[in-house]
PQR file with spaces between the fields and no chain letter, atoms N, CA, C, O and H, PARSE charges and radii, in Angstrom:
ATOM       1  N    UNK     1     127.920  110.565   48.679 -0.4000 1.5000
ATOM       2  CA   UNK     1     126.562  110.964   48.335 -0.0000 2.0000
ATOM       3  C    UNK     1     126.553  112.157   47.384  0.5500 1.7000
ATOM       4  O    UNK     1     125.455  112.622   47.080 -0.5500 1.4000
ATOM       5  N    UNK     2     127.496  112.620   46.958 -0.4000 1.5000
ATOM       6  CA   UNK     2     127.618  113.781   45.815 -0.0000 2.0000
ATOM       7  C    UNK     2     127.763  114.999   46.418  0.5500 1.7000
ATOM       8  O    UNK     2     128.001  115.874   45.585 -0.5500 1.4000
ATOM       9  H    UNK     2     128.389  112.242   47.205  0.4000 1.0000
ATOM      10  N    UNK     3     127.699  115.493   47.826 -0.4000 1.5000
ATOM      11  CA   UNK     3     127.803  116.538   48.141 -0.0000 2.0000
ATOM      12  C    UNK     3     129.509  116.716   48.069  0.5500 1.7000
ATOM      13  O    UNK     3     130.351  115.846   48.292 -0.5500 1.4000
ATOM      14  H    UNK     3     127.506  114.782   48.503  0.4000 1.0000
ATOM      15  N    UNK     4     129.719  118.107   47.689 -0.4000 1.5000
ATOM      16  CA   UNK     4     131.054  118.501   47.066 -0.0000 2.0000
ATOM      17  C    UNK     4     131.313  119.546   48.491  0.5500 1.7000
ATOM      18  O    UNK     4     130.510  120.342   48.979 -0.5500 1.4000
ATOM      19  H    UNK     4     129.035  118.814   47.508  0.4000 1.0000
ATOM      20  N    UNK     5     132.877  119.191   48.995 -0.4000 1.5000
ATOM      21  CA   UNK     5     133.457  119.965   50.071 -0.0000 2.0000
ATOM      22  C    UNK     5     134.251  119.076   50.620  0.5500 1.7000
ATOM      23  O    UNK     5     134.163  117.851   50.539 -0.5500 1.4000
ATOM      24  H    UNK     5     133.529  118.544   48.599  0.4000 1.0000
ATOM      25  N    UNK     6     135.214  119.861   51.314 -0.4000 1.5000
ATOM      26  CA   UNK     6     136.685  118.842   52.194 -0.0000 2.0000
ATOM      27  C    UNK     6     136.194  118.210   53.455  0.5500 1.7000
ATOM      28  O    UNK     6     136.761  117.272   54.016 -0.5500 1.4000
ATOM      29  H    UNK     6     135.286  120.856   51.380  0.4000 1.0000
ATOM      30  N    UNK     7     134.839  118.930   53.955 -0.4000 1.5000
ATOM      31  CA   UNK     7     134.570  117.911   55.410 -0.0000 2.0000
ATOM      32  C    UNK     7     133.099  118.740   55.556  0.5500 1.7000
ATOM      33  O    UNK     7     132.520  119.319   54.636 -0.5500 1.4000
ATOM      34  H    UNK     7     134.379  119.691   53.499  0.4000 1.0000
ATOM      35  N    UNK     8     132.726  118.654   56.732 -0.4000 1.5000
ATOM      36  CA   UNK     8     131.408  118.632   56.916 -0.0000 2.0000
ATOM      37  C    UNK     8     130.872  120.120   56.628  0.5500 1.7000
ATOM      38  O    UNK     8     130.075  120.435   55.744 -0.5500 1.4000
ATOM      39  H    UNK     8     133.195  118.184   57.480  0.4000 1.0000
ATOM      40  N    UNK     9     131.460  120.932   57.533 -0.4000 1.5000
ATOM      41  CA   UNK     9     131.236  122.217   57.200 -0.0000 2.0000
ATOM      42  C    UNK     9     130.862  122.286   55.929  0.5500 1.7000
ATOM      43  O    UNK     9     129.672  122.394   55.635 -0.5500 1.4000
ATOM      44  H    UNK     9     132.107  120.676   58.251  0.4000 1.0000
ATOM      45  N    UNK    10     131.786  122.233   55.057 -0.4000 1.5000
ATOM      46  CA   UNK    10     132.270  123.030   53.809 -0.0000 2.0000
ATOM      47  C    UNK    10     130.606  122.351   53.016  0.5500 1.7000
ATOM      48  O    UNK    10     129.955  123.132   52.322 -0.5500 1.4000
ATOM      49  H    UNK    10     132.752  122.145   55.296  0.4000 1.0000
ATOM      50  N    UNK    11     130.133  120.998   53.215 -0.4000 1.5000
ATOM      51  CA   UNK    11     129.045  120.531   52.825 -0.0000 2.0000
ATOM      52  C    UNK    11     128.005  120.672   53.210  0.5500 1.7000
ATOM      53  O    UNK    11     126.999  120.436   52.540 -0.5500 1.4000
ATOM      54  H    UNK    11     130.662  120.363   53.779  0.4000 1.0000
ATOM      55  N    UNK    12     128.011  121.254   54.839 -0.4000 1.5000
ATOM      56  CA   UNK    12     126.841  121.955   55.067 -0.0000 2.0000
ATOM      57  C    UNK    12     126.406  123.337   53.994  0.5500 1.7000
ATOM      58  O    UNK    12     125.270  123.523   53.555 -0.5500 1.4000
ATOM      59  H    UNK    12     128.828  121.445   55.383  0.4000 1.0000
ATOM      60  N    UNK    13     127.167  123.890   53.819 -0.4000 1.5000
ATOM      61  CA   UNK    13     127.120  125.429   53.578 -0.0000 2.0000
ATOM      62  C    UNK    13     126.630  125.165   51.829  0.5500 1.7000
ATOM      63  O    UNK    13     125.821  125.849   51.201 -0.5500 1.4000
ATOM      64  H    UNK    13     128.089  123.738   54.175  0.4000 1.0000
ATOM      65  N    UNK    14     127.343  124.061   51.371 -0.4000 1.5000
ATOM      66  CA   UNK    14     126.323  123.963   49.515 -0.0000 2.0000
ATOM      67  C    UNK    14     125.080  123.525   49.806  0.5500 1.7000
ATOM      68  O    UNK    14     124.209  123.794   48.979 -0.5500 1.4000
ATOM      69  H    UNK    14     128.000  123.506   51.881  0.4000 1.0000
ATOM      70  N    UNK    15     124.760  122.885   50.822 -0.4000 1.5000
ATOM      71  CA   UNK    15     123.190  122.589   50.525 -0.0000 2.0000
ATOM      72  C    UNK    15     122.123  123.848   50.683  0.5500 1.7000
ATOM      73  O    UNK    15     122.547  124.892   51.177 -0.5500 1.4000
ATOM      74  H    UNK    15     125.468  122.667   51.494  0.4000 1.0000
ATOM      75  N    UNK    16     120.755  123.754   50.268 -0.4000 1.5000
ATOM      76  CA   UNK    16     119.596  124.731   50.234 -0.0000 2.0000
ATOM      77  C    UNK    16     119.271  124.062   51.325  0.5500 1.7000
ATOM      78  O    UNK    16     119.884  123.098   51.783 -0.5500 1.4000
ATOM      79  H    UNK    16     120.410  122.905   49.867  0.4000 1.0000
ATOM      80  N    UNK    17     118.109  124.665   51.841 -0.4000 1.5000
ATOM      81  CA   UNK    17     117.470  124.299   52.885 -0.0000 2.0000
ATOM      82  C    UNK    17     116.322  123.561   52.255  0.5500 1.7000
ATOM      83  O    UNK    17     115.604  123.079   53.131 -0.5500 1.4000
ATOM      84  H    UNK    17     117.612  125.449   51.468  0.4000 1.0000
ATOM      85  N    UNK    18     115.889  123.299   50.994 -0.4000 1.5000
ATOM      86  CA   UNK    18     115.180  122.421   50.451 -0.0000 2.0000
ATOM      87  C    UNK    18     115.304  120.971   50.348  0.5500 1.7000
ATOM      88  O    UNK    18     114.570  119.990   50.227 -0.5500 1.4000
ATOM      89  H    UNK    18     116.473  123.690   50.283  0.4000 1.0000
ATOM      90  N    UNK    19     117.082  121.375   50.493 -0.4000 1.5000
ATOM      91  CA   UNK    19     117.879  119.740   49.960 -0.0000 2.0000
ATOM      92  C    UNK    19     117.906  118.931   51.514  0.5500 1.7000
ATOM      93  O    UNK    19     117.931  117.723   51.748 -0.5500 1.4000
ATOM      94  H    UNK    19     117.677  122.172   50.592  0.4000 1.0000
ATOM      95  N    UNK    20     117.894  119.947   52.331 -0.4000 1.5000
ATOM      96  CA   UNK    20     118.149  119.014   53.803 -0.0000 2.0000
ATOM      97  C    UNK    20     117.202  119.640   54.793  0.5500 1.7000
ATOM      98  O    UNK    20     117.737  120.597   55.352 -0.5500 1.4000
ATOM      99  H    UNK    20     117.874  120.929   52.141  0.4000 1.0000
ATOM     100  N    UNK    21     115.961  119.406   55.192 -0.4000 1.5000
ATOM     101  CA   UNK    21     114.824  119.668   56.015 -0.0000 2.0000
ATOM     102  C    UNK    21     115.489  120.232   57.405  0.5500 1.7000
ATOM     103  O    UNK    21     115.082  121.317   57.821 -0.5500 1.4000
ATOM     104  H    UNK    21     115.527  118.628   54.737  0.4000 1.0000
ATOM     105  N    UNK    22     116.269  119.687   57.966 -0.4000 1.5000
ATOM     106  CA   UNK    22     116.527  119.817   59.393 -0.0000 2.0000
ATOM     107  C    UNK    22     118.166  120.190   59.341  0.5500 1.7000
ATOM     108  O    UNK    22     118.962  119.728   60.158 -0.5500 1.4000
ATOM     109  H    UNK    22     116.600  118.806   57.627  0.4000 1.0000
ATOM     110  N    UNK    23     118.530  121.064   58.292 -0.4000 1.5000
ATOM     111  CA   UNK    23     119.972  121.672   58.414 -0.0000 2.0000
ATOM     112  C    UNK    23     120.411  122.135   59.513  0.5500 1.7000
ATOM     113  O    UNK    23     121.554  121.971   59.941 -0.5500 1.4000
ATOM     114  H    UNK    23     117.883  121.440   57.628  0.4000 1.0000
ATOM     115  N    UNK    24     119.185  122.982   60.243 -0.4000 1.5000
ATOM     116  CA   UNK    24     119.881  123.564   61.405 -0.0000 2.0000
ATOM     117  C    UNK    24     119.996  122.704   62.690  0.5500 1.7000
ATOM     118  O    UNK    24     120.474  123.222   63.698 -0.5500 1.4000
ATOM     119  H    UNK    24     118.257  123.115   59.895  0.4000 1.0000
ATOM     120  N    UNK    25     119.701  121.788   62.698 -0.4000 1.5000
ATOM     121  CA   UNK    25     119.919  120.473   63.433 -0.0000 2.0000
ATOM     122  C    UNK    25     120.877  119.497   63.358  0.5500 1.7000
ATOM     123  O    UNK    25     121.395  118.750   64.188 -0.5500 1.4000
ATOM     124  H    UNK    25     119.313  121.367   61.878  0.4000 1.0000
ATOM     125  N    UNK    26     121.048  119.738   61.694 -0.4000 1.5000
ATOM     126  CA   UNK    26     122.536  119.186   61.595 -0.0000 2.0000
ATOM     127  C    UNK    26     124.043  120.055   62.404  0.5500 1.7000
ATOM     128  O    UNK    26     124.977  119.631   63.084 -0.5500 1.4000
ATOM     129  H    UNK    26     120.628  120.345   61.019  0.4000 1.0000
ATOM     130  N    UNK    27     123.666  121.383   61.913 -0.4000 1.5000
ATOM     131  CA   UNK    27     124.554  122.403   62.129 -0.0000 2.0000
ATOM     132  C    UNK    27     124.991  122.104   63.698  0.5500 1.7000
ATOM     133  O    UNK    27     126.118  122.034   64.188 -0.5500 1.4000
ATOM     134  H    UNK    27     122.908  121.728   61.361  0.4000 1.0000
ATOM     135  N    UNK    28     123.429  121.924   64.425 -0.4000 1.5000
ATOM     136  CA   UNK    28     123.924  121.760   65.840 -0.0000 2.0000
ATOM     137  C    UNK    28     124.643  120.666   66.267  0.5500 1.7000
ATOM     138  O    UNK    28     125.619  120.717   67.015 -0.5500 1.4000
ATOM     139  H    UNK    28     122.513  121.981   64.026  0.4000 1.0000
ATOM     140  N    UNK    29     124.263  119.895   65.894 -0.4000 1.5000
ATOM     141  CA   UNK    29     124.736  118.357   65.779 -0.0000 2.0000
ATOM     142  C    UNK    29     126.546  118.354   65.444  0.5500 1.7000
ATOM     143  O    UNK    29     127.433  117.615   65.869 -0.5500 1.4000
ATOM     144  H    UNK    29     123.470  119.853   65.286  0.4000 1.0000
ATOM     145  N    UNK    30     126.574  119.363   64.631 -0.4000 1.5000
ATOM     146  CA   UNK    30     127.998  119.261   63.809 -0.0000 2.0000
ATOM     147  C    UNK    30     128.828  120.563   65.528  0.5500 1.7000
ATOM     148  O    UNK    30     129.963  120.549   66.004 -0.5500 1.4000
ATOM     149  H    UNK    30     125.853  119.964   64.285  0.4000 1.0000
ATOM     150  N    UNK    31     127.896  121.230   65.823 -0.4000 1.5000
ATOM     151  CA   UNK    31     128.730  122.030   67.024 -0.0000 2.0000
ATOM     152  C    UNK    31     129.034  121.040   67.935  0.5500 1.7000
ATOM     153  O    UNK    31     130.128  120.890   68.480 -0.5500 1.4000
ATOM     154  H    UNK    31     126.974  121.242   65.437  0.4000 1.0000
ATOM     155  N    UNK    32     127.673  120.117   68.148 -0.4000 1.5000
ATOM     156  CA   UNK    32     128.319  119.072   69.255 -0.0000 2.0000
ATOM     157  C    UNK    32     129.415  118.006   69.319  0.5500 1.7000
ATOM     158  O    UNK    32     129.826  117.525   70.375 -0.5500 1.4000
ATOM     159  H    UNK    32     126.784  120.239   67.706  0.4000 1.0000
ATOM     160  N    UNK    33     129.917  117.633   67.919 -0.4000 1.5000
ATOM     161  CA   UNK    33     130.787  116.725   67.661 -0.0000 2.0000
ATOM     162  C    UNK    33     132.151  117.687   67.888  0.5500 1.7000
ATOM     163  O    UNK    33     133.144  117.219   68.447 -0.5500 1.4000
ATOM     164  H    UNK    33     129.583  118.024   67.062  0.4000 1.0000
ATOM     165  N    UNK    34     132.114  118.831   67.488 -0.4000 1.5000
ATOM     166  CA   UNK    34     133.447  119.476   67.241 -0.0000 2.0000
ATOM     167  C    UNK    34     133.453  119.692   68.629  0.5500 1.7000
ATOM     168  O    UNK    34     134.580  119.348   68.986 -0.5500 1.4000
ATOM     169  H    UNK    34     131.308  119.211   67.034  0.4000 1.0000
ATOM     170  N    UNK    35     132.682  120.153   69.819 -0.4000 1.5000
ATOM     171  CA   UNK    35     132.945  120.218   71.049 -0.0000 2.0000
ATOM     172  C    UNK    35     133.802  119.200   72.240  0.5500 1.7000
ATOM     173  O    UNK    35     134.686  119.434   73.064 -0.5500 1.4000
ATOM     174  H    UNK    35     131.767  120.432   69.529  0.4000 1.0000
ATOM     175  N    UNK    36     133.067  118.031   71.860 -0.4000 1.5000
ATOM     176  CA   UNK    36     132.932  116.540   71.779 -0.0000 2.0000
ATOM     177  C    UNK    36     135.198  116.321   71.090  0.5500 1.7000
ATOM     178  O    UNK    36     136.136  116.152   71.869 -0.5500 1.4000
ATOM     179  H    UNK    36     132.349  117.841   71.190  0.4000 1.0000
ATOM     180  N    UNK    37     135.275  116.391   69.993 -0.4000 1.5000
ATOM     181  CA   UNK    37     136.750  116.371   69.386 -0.0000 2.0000
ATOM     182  C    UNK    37     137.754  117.891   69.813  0.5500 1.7000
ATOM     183  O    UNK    37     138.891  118.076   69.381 -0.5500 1.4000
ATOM     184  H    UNK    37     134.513  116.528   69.360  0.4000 1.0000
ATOM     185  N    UNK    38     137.135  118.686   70.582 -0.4000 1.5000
ATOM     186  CA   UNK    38     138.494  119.700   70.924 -0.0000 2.0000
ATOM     187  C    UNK    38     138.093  120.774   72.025  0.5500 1.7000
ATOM     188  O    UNK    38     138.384  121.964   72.145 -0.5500 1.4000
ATOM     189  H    UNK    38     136.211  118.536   70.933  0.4000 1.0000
ATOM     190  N    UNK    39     137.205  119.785   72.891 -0.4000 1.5000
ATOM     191  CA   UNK    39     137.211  120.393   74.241 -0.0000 2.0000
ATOM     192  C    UNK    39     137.329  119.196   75.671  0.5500 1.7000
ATOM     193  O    UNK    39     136.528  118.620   76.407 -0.5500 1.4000
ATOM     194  H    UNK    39     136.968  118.819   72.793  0.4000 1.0000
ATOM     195  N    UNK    40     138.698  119.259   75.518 -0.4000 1.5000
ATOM     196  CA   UNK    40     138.900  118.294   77.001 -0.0000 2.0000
ATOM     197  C    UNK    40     138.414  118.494   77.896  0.5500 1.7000
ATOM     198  O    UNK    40     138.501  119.494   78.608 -0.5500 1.4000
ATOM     199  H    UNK    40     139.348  119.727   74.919  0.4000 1.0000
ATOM     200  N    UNK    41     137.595  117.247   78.073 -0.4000 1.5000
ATOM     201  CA   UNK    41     137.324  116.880   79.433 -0.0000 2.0000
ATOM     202  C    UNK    41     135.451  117.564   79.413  0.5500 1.7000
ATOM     203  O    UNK    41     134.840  117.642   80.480 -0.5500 1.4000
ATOM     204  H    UNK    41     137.524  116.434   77.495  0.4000 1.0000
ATOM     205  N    UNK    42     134.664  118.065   77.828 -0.4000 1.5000
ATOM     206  CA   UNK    42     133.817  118.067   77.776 -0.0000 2.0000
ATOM     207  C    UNK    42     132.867  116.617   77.482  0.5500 1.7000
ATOM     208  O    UNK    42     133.215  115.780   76.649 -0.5500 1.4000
ATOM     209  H    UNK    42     135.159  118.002   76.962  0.4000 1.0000
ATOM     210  N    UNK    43     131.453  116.476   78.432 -0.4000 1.5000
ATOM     211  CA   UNK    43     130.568  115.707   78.408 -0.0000 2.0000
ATOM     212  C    UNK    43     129.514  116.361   77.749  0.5500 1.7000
ATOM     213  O    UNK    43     129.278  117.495   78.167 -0.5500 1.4000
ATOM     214  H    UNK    43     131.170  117.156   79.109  0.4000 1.0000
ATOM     215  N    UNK    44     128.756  115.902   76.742 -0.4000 1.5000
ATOM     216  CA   UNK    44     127.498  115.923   76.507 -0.0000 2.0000
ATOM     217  C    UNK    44     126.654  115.156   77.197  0.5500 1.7000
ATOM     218  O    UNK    44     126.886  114.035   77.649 -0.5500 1.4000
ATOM     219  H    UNK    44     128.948  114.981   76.402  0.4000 1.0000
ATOM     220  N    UNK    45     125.271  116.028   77.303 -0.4000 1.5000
ATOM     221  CA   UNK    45     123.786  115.036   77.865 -0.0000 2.0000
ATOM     222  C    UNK    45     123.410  113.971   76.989  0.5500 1.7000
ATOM     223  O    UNK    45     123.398  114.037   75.760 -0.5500 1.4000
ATOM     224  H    UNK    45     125.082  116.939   76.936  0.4000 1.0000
ATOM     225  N    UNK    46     123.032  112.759   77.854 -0.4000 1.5000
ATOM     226  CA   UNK    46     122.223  112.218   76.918 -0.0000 2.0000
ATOM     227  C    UNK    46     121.289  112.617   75.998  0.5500 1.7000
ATOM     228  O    UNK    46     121.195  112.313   74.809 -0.5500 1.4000
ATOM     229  H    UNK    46     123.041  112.705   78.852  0.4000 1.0000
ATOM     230  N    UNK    47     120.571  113.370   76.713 -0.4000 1.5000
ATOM     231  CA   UNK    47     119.674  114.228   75.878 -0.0000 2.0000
ATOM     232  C    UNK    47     120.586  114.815   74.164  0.5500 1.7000
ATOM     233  O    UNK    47     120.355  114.429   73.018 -0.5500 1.4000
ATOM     234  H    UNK    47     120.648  113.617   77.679  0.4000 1.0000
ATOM     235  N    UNK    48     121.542  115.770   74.625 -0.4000 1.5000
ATOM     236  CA   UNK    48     122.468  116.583   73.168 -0.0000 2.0000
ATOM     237  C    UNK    48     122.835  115.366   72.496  0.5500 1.7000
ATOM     238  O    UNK    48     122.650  115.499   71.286 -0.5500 1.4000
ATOM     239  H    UNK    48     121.729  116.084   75.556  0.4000 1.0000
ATOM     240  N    UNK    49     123.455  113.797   72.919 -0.4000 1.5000
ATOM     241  CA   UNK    49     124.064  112.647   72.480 -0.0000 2.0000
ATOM     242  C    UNK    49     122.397  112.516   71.281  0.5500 1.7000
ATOM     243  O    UNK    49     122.409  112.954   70.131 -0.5500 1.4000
ATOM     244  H    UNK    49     123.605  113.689   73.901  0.4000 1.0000
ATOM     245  N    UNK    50     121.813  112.199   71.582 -0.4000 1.5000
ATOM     246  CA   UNK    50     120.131  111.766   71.110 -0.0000 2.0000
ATOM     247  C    UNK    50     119.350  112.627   69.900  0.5500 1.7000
ATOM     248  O    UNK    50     118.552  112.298   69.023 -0.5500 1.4000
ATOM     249  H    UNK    50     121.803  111.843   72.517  0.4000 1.0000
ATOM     250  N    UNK    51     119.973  113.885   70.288 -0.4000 1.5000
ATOM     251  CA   UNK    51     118.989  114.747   69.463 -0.0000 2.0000
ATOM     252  C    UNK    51     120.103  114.850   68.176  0.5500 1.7000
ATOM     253  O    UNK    51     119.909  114.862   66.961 -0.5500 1.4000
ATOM     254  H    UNK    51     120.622  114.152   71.000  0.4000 1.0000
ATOM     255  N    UNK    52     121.230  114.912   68.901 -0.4000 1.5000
ATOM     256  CA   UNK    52     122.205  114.959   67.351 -0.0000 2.0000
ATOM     257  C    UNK    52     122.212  113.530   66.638  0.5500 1.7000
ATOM     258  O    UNK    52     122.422  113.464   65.427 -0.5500 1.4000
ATOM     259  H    UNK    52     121.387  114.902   69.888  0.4000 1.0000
ATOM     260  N    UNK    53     122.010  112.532   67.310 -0.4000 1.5000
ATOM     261  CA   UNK    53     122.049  111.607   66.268 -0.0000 2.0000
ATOM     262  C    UNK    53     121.041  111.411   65.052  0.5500 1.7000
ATOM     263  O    UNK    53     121.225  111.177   63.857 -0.5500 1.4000
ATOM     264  H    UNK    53     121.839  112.586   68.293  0.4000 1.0000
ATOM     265  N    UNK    54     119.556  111.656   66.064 -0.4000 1.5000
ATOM     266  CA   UNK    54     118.373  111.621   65.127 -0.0000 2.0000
ATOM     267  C    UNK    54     118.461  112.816   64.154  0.5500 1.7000
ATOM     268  O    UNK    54     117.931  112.790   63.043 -0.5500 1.4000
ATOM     269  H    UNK    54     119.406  111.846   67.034  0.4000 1.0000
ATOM     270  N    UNK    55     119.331  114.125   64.753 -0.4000 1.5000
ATOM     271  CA   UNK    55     119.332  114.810   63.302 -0.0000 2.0000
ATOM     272  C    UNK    55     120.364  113.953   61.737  0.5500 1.7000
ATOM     273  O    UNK    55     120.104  113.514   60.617 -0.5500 1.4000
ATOM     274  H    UNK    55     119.761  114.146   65.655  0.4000 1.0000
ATOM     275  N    UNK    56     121.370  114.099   62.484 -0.4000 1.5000
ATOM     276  CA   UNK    56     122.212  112.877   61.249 -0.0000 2.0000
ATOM     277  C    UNK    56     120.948  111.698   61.066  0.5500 1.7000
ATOM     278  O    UNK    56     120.480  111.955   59.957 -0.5500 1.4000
ATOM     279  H    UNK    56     121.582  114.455   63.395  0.4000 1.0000
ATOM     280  N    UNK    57     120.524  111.048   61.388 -0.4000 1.5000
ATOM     281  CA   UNK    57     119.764  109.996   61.009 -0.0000 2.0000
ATOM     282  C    UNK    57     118.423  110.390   59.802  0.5500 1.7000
ATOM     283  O    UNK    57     117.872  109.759   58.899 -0.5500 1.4000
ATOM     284  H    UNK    57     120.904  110.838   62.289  0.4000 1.0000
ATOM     285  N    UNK    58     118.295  111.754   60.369 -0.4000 1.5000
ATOM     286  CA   UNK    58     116.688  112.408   59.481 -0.0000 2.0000
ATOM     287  C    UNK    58     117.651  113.181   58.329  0.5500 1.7000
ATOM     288  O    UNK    58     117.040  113.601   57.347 -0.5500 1.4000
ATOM     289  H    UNK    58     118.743  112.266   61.103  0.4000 1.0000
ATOM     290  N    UNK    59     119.150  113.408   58.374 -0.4000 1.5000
ATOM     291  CA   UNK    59     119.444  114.098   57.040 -0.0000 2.0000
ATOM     292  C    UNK    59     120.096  113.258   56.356  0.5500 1.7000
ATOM     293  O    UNK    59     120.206  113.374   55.135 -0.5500 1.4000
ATOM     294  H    UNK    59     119.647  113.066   59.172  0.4000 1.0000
ATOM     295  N    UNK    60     120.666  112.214   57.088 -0.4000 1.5000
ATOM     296  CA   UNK    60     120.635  111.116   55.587 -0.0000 2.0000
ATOM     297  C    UNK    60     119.739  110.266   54.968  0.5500 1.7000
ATOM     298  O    UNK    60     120.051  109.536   54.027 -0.5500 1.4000
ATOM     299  H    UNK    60     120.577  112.120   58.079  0.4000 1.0000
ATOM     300  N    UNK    61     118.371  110.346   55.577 -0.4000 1.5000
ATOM     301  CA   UNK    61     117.220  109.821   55.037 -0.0000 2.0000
ATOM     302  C    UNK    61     116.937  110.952   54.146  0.5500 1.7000
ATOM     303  O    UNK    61     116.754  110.559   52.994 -0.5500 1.4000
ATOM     304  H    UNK    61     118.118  110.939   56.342  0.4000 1.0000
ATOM     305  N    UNK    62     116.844  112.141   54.278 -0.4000 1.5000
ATOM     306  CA   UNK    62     116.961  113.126   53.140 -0.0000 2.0000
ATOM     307  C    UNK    62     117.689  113.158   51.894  0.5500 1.7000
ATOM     308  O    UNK    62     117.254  113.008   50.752 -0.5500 1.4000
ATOM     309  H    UNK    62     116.993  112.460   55.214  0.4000 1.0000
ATOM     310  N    UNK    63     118.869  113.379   52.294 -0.4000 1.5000
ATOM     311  CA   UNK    63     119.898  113.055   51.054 -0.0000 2.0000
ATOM     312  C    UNK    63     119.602  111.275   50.657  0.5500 1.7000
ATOM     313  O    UNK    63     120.329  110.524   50.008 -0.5500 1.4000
ATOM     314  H    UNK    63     119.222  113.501   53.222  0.4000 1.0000
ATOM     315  N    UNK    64     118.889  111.120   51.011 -0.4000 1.5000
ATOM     316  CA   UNK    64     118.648  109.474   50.102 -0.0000 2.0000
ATOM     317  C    UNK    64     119.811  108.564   50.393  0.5500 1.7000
ATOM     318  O    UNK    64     120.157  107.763   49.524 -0.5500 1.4000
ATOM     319  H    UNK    64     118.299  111.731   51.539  0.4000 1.0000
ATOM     320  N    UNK    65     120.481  108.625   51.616 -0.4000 1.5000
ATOM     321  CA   UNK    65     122.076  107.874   51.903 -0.0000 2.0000
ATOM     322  C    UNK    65     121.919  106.717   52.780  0.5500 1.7000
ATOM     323  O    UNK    65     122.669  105.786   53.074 -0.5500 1.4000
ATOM     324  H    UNK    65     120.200  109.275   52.322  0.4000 1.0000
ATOM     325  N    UNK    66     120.652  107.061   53.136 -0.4000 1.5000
ATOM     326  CA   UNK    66     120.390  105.529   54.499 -0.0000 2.0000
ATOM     327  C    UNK    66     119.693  104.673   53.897  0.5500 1.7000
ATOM     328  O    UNK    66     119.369  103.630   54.466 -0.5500 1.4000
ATOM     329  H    UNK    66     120.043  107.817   52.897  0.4000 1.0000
């Protein structure tokens, strides 16, 4: 999608907050996955599972990717 960086982070941090409405939802979203990949034996709520997806879901309807 044109955003420039080695992984998610690095592509959070070039966008404005103009370019992506609900960044800080991504951001959280992006804490829950990394929790999720390097904390054994951590569960997320359905609830945290839900809210992070619809943020990924509302910022690639932003960036024009879905």
């Amino acid at each position: 999608i044109g955003i420039v960086g080695k992984n998610i982070a690095e592509r959070l941090k070039t966008l404005a907050p103009d370019e992506l409405s609900n960044i800080q939802d991504v951001w959280e979203a992006h804490a829950l996955r990394n929790r999720i990949a390097h904390e054994p034996g951590f569960v997320p709520s359905q609830g945290d599972v839900t809210k992070a997806l619809a943020a990924y879901k509302k910022a690639l309807e932003d960036l024009e990717a879905l």
